[in-house]
N, C-alpha and C positions, 0 to 999 in steps of 0.2 A: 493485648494481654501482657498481665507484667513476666518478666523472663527469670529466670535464676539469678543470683549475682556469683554465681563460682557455686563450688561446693563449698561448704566452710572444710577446716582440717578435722573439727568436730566430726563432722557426719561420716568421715570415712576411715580417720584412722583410730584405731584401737576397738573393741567390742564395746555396744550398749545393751543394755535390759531391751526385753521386748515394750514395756510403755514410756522406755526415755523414747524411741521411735516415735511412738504413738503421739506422744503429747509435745513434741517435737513443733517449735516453729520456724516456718521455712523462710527461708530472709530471700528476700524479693531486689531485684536491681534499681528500682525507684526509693528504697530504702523503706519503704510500708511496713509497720509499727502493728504485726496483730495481737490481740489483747488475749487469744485464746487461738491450738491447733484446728486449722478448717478439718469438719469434714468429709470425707472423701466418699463418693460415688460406692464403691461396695460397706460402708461404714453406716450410711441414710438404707441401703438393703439391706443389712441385718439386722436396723433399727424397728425399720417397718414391718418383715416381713414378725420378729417378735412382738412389735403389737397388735398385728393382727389376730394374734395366737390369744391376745387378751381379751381383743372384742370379742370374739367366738366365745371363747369361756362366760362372760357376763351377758353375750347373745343369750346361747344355750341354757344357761344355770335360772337364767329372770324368766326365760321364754316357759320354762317346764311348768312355772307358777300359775302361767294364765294357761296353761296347756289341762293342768291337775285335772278340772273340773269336767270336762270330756274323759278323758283318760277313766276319771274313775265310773263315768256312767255306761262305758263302752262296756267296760271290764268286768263293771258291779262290783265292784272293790268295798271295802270296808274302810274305816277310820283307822283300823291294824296297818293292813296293807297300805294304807295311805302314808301312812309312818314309815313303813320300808320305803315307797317311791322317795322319798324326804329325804329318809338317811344312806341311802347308796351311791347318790354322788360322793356325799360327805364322808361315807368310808371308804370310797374308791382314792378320793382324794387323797386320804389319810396314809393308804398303800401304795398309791403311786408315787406321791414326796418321796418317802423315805428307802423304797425302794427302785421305782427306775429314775428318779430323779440319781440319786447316788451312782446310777450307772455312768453317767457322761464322766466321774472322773476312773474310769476303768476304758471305758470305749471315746471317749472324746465328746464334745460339746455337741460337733455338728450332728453328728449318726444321732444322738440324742433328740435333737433339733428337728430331726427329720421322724426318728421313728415313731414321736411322742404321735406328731398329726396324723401320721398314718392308722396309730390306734386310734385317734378319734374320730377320723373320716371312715372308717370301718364297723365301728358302734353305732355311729349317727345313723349310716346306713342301713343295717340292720334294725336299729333304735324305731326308723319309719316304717318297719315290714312287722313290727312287731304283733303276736296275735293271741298272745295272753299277759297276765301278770307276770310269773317268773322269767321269761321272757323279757320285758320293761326293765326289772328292777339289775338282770343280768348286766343289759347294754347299758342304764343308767350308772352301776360300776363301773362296766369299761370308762364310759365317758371320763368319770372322775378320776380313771389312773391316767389318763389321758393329760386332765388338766392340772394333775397332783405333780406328774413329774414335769410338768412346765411352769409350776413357779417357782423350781433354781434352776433349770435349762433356759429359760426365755431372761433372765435376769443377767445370766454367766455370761449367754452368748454375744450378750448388749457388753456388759459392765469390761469385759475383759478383750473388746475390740475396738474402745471408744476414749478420748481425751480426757484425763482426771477431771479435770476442770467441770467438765460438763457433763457427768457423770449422774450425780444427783437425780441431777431434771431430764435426763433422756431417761433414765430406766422409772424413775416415777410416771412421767411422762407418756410411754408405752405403760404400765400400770393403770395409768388413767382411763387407756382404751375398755379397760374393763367396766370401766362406770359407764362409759359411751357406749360400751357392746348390752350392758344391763338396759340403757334407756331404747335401745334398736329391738331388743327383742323383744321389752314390754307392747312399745310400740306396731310393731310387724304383727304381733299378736294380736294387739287392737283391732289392726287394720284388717288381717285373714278371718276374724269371726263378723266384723262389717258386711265384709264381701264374702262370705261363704260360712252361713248360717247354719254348721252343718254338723254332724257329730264328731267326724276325721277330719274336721279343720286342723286337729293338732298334729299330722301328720305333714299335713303342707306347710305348717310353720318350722317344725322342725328341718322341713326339707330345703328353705329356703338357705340355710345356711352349707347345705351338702356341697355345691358346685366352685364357689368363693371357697370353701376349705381344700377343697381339692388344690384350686389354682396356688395356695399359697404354701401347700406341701410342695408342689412341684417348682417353688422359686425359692425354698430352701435347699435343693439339691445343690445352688449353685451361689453359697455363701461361702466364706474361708471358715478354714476350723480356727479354733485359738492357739494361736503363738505360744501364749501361755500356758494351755496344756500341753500341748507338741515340747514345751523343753521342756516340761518338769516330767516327761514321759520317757525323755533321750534322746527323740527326735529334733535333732540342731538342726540340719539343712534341711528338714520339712518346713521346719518353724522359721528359719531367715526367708523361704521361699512364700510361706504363708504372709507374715509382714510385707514382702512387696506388692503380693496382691490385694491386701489392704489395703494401703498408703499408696495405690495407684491412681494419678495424677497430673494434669496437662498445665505447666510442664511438670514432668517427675521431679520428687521431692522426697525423701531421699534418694540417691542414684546406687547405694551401694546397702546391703544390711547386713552388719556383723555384729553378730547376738552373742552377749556373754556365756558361755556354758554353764546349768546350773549345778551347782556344787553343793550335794548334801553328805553328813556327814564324812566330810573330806575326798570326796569322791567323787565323779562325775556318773555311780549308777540313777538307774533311774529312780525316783521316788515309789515307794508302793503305797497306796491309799490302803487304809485301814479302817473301820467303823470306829473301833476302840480308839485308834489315835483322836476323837473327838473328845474324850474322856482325859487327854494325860495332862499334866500340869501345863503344858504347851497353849492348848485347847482350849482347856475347862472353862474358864475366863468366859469366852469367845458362847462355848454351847448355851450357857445359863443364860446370857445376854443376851442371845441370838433366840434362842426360846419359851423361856418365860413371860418375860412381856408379850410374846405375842398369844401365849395361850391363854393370861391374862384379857389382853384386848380381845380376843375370840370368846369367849364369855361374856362379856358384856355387847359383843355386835350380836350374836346368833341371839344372845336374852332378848335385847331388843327386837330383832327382825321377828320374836313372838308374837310382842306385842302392836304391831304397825298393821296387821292387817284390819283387828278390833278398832283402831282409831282413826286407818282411812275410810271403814266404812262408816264412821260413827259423821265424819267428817263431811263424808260425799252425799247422805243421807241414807246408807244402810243398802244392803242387800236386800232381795227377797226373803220373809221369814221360813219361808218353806219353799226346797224347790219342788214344781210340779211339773214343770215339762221342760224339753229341750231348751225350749226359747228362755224360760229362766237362767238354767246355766248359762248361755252365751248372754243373756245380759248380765250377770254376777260377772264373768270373765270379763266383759270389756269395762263394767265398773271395776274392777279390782286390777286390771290393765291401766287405767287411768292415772287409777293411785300411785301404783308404786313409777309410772312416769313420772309423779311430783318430786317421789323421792330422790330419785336417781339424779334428777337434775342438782339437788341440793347435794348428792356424791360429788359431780362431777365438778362444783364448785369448788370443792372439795380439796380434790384433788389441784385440780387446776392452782389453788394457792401454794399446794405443797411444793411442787413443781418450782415454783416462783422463789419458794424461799428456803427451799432443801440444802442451795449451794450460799447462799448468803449469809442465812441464819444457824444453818447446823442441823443434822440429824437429829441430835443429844436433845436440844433443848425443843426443837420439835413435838419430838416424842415424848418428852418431859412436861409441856404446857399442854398438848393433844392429852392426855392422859386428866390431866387436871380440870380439862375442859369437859372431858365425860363425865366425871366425878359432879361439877358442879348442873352442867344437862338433866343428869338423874335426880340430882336431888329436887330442882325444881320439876322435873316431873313425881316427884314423889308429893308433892305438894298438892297436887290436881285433886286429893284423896279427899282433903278438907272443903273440897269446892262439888257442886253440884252444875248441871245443866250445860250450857254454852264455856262457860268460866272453865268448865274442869276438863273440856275438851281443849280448849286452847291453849290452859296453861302444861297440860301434857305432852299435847302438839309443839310449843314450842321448845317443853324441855328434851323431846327427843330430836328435836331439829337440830338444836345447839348440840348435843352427841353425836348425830352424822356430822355434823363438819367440821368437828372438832376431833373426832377419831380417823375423818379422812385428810384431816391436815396433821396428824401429832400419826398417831398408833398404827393404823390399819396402812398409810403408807410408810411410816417408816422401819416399822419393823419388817416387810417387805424387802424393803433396801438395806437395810444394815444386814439382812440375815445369808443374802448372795456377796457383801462385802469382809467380814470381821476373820474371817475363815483363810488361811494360806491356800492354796492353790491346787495342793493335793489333794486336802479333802474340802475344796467349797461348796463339791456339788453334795455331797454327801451332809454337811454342814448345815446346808441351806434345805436340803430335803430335808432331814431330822427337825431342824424349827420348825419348817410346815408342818410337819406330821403332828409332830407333838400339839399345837395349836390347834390341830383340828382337832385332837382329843378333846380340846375342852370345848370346840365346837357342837362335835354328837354328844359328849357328855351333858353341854346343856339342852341339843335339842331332845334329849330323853326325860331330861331331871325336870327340866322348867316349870312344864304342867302339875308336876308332882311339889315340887317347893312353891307351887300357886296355891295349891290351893292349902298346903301344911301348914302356909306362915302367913300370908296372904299378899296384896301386891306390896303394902308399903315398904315391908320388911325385907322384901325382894330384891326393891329397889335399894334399897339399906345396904344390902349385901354387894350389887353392882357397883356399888359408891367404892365404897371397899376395897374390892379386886380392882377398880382404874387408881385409887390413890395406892395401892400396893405397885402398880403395874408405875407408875411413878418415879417410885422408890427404889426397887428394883433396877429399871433404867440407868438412874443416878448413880446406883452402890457399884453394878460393875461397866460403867458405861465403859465403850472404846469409837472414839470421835472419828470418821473414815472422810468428814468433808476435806473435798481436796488432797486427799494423801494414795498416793500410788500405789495400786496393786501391789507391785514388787516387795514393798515394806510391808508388808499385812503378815503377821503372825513370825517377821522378822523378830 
């Protein structure tokens, strides 16, 4: 093993920020040259156990789709209530962003980190006991405030414990598990109506997820809080003590941690997060960047995920036109399980490139070319209009193929990542919760409107419009972009 070569005079004497630590390269007695900070053993646990928090989420949320079809025959549900079970993750989500998400910069990342899963290992559970509709659509809420305040906790607790450098690709990265947790649980779903042909299969499926959530609530009890919030809170020697047990190390690297004290308006009190300060000329930049585009590209994915079920089945050879009995629905389910497997693989492509070229290429122009690439997607699916038979399914299929991997390489992930980065430190979490929130507005907004501007204007015009909002979503981007590749925490909202 290589050994230390001395401390430098660097690493001990006078104070550093909490990510000159972090991104800190440790010089080795062989003289070894690393090209980026390794890292370290609790740095890969707070990576992991945040993506696990991802796959659950695209478990859960895909699983519900091939769950629907049971669900509503147990229940004898309507097309109405069908639309409630739809939109209550999606409003849960919407409450949970922007309110417990905001909580982690008042209470801390980790208690955040912790309480989100315990709301959702609690819903789930209940979620499988459940014995009517209002009942379902309750814990389908929970669920969503569950997973609402974990898209800027599960972001914060990665991005503000991890080496600038590699920053990009670990939180896209964990990101990504959500494509992987969507193709697991179309999947598992397949698989539990194969082997258990039954009405309350969908209860087993959701339950398959119960005992994994549990384990991995209990291995976030035992992650560090952020540095970064410990001082912008006042707590200095939480926070130097916190950074060692990050950067913990064989052999140790740094040996000593003295953290600058943060100084806001000339003073060492502590910062107080404020909702409104997302609003002051400070900010404003930050909020509009941080959430238009992404309520932008939420319109144009939730438009689409309309459309994909008409076309996977047109694709697989159609459903039964009528269902008549159990064994119908379980086969509609595992045809319709099938499908959205095809798709999710094309996410997870998806992703996987963004990951690759987040830190290379840039957020900015990412999400700038992602944006362009849905624009161009739709339009040739709008094209399929003028085509009949085989021709009009394929040129369809291909135009909304080209919009998943183009919204999951530009849009759908960066705006993600920029929305937990552009924000100062006091209010990120609250920052990053408000863009999700807001985004989902136009999520429910269109899963309410869709049907309704279907059938007022018809599909072409529709598509007209999606074109639209990804070349506005563009534009936008560009007009107040703020570049975060490579560039340190500590300077964000400097």
């Amino acid at each position: 093993m290589n050994e230390i070569a001395g401390v430098p005079p660097a690493a001990t004497a006078g104070h550093r920020s909490v990510q000159d630590y972090i991104d800190e390269l440790p010089v080795w007695s062989d003289g070894t040259n690393l090209k980026a900070a390794p890292m370290t053993r609790m740095q890969w646990r707070i990576w992991g156990l945040a993506a696990a928090g991802k796959f659950f989420e695209g478990y859960v949320v895909f699983m519900t789709g091939v769950a629907l079809p049971l669900i509503a025959r147990e229940f004898g549900i309507g097309a109405a209530e069908k639309g409630f079970i739809s939109a209550a993750s999606l409003a849960g989500i919407l409450v949970g962003a922007v309110l417990l998400g905001g909580l982690s910069d008042y209470f801390g990342r980790k208690r955040m980190f912790i309480a989100e899963m315990i709301i959702f290992c609690a819903f789930l559970a209940l979620l499988i006991l459940c014995t009517n509709f209002i009942s379902l659509v309750i814990c389908l809420f929970g669920l969503g405030m569950a997973l609402g305040c974990d898209y800027p906790t599960a972001h914060m607790i990665i991005s503000e414990n991890i080496p600038s450098a590699n920053r990009g690709r670990l939180v896209l990265g964990a990101f990504g598990f959500q494509a992987v947790g969507a193709l697991g649980g179309t999947g598992v779903g397949c698989l539990v109506l194969s082997l258990m042909p039954e009405l309350d299969a969908w209860r087993w499926m959701f339950a398959t997820a119960l005992i994994p959530a549990i384990a991995v609530t209990l291995g976030r009890f035992f992650v560090t809080e952020s540095a970064h919030w410990l001082l912008v809170r006042g707590h200095h020697e939480k926070a130097e003590q916190e950074v060692g047990r990050l950067l913990t190390r064989q052999p140790q690297y740094p040996t000593g941690i003295k953290l600058k004290p943060r100084v806001k308006d000339g003073g060492n009190a502590p910062a107080k997060p404020s909702f409104a300060a997302l609003f002051n000329s400070r900010n404003r930049r930050a909020t509009i960047f941080a959430s238009v585009p992404w309520f932008l590209q939420d319109l144009g994915t939730y438009g689409i995920g309309i459309f994909t079920p008409t076309i996977l089945a047109a694709a697989l050879g159609g459903p039964a036109d009528h269902v008549r009995s159990l064994s119908d629905v379980i086969s509609d389910g595992i045809l319709a399980a099938k499908g959205a497997a095809m798709i999710n693989v094309l996410l997870i492509v998806g992703i996987f490139c963004a990951v690759i070229l987040a830190d290379r290429v840039g957020r900015i122009r990412l999400q700038v070319w992602g944006f362009v690439g849905c624009a161009i997607g739709l339009l040739l699916a709008s094209f399929s209009i003028d085509f009949s038979g085989p021709a009009k399914i394929e040129i369809i299929f291909a135009g909304f193929m080209l919009f998943s991997f183009m919204t999951n390489l530009g849009p759908n992930a960066q705006t993600y990542l920029l929305a937990g980065e552009v924000f100062p430190t006091e209010v990120r979490g609250m920052g990053a919760g408000f863009a999700a929130a807001f985004a989902k507005i136009g999520a429910v907004a269109t899963a309410f409107l869709f049907p309704i501007l279907l059938a007022a204007i018809g599909t072409r015009f529709l598509l007209y419009g999606l074109v639209i909002t990804s070349i506005l979503g563009a534009i936008v981007t560009w007009l107040y972009r703020i570049e975060t590749t490579g560039i340190s925490l500590d300077e964000v909202g400097l």
